[in-house]
KOLDREN-581016 format. One record per residue (C-alpha): x, z, y; residue in one letter. Coordinates in steps of 0.02 Angstrom, whole numbers, padded with zeros to 5 digits, always signed. Each point is the difference from the previous one (the first is absolute). Layout:
REM residues N
XZYA/...
***
This chain:
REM residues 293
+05524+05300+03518X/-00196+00047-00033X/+00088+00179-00056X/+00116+00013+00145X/-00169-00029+00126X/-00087+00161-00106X/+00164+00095+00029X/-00016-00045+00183X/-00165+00048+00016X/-00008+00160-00095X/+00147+00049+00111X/-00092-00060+00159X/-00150+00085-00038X/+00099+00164-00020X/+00121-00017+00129X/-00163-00012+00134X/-00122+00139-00108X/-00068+00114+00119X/+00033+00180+00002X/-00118+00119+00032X/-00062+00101+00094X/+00006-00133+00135X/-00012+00030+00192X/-00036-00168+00086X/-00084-00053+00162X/-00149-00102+00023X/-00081-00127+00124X/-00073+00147+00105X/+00197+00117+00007X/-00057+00118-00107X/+00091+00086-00136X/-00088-00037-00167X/+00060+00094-00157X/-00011-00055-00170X/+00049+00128-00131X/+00001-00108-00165X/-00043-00174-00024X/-00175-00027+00034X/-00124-00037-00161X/-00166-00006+00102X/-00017-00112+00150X/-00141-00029+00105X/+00045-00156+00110X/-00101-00017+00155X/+00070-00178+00051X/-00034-00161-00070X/+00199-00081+00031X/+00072+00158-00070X/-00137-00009-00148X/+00075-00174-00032X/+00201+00065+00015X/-00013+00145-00116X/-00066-00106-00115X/+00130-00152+00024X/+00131+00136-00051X/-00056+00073-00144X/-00108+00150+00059X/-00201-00082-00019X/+00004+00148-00162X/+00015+00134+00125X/-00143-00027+00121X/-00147+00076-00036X/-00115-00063+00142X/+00015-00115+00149X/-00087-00026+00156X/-00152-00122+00008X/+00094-00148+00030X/+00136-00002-00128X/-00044-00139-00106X/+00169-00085-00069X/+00085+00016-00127X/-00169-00026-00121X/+00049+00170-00065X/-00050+00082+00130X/-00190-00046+00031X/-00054+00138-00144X/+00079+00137+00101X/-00097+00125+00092X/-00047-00067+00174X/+00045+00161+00160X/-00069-00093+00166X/+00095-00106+00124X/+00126+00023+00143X/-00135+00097+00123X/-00105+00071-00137X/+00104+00075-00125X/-00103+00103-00141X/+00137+00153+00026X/-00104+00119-00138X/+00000-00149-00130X/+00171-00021+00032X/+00058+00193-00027X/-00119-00007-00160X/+00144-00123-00094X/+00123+00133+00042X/+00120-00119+00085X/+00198+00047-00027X/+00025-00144+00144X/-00135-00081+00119X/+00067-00157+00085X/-00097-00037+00186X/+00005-00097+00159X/+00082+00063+00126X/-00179-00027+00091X/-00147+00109-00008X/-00018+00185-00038X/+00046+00000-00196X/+00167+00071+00011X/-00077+00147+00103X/-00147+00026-00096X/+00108+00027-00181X/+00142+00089+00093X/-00110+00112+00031X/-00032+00011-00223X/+00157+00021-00009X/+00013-00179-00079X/+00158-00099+00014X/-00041-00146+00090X/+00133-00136+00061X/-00059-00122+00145X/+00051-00174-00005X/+00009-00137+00165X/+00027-00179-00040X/-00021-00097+00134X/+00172-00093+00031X/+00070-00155-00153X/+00143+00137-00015X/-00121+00146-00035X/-00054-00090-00134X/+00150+00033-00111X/+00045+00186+00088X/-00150+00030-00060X/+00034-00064-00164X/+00179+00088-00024X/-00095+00163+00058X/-00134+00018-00112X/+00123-00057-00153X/+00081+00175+00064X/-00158+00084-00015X/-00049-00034-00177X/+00159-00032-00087X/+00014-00188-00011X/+00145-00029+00147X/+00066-00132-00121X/-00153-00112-00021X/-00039+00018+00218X/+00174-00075-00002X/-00071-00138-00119X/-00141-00029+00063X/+00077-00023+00182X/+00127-00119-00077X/-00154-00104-00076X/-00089-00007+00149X/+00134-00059+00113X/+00039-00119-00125X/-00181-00066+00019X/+00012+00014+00170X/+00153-00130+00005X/-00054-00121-00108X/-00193-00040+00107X/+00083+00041+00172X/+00143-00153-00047X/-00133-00118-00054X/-00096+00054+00152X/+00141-00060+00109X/-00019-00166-00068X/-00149-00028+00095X/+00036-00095+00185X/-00106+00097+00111X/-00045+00181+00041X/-00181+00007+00055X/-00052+00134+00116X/-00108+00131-00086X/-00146+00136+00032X/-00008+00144-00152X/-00170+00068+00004X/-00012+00185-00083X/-00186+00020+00068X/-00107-00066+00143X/+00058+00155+00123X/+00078-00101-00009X/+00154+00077-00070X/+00156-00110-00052X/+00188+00018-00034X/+00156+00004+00110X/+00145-00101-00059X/+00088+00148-00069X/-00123+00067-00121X/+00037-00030-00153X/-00151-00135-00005X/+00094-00089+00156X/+00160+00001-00088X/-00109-00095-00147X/-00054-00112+00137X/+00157-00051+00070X/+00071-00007-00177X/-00131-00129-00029X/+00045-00096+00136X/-00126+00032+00115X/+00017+00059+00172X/-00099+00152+00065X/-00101+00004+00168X/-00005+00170+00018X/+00128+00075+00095X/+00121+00139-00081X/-00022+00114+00168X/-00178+00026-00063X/+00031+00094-00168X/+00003-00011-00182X/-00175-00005-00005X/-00094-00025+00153X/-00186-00019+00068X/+00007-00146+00116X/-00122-00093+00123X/-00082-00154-00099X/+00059-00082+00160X/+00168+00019-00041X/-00032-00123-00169X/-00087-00134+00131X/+00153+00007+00119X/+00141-00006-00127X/-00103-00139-00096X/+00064+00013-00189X/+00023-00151-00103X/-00053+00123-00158X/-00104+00142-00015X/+00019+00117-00151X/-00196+00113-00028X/+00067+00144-00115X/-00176+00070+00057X/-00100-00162-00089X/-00062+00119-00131X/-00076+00119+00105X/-00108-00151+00092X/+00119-00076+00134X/-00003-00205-00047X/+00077-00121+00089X/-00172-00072+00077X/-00042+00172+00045X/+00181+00022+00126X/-00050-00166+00046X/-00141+00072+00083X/+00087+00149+00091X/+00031-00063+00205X/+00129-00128+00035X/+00049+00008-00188X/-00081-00166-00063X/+00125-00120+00109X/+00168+00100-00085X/+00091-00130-00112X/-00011+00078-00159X/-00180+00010+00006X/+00005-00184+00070X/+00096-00051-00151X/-00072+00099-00165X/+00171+00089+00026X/-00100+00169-00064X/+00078+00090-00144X/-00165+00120-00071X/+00087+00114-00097X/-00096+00073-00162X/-00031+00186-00031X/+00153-00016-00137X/+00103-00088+00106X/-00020+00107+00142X/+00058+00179-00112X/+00160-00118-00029X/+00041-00024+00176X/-00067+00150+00092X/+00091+00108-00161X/+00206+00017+00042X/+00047+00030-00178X/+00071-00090-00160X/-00125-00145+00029X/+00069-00055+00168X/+00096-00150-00067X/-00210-00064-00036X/-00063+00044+00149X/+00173-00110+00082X/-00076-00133-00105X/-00161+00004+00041X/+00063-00036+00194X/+00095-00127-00046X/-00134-00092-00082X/-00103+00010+00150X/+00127-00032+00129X/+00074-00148-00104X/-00111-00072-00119X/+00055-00080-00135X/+00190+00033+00033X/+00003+00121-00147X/-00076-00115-00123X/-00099+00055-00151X/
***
């Protein structure tokens, strides 16, 4: 049997091998080439940092952008700036075959103009998270372990999302991203996480994926749990507490604040192979104890 699964494999891997050169389209409809399979990749994106790596590809990058810090393989490599301050000469000094971006800020312009290949990359949706995935398998060769690695997530996924629906009640919830205050409409892929966990989102999906909202909009839809993704950066529960109106909401009336650490918060604000921890990590707040030890 063990040598039948190899067979399988081997012919998997082959049967989705990617041929080059490859046209494909990115996150901002543009036409990317790739003429061979890329050996040197500068990835400018934290999630996609922690993808390429998940299938096989952490050999190939050869510098990442300041935040990139999982897999532990990765915190050696050279550091190129963040989303809005990308160090574009550092990153044409590795002589980059393939530059993975956001589709945000003015990277992709900057390189295009260097004649760099760069591919731009939105994840904002619980789908996106394994499109994105499957893509940049295409990219770099590894089709067949995107395919595995989507299988193992959604396998994770299952498994905390059924013991999740064990719990008996579905709190209403308020996801903090910073004290804008930014949060997260229910179909981002951290509202999906939410309502996977069993909690119930006050923000209204008219509003975006991620909106800014009025801090009075917390006060009048009254959350039973709050979620601080932005409690590294400063924002504790006493200090919402303080904000106007904000000290009579229940959560705060009830120690129902979830102060998310600076790891915890790359695993939930990340879509990539970790999602299945960041589900968990919701969970635990929404339900404590339900998941045991």
């Amino acid at each position: 049997m063990k040598k039948l699964l190899a067979v399988l494999s081997v012919l998997l891997s082959l049967a989705l091998a990617t041929s080059y050169p490859l046209v494909v389209t990115d996150d901002l409809g543009r036409q990317v080439t790739i003429p061979a399979e890329p050996q040197r990749i500068v990835v400018m994106l934290p999630s996609a940092t922690e993808t390429l790596c998940s299938i096989g590809a952490c050999d190939k990058i050869v510098a990442t952008d300041d935040y990139s810090n999982w897999p532990p393989e990765v915190a050696d490599k050279p550091k190129a700036g963040g989303l809005y301050n990308p160090n574009v000469e550092l990153i044409a000094s590795f002589e980059p075959d393939l530059v993975i971006g956001s589709k945000y800020g003015k990277l992709t312009e900057a390189l295009d103009q260097l004649g760099i290949t760069v591919y731009a990359v939105n994840t904002q949706t619980y789908d996106d998270i394994f499109r994105t995935a499957r893509n940049l398998g295409r990219l770099v060769n590894r089709e067949a372990e995107a395919e595995a690695l989507v299988a193992r997530i959604n396998q994770q996924v299952y498994a905390l999302e059924s013991q999740a629906a064990k719990a008996t009640d579905r709190p209403t919830v308020y996801y903090e991203i910073d004290a804008t205050p930014y949060t997260v409409g229910p179909n981002s892929f951290i509202g999906s996480l939410i309502k996977k966990a069993r909690g119930e989102n006050i923000i209204p999906a008219e509003l975006g994926l991620f909106p800014k909202i009025s801090p009075e909009l917390v006060v009048e839809k009254d959350p039973e749990v709050i979620v601080l993704g932005d409690a590294p950066y400063g924002v504790t529960a006493a200090k919402i507490a303080e904000r106007p109106g904000w000290a009579g909401i229940r959560a705060i009336q009830d120690g129902r604040v979830c102060e998310l650490t600076k790891e915890q918060t790359d695993v939930v604000h990340r879509p990539g192979p970790r999602v299945a921890e960041g589900l968990k990590l919701l969970i635990d707040c929404f339900h404590p104890g339900l998941l045991g030890e």
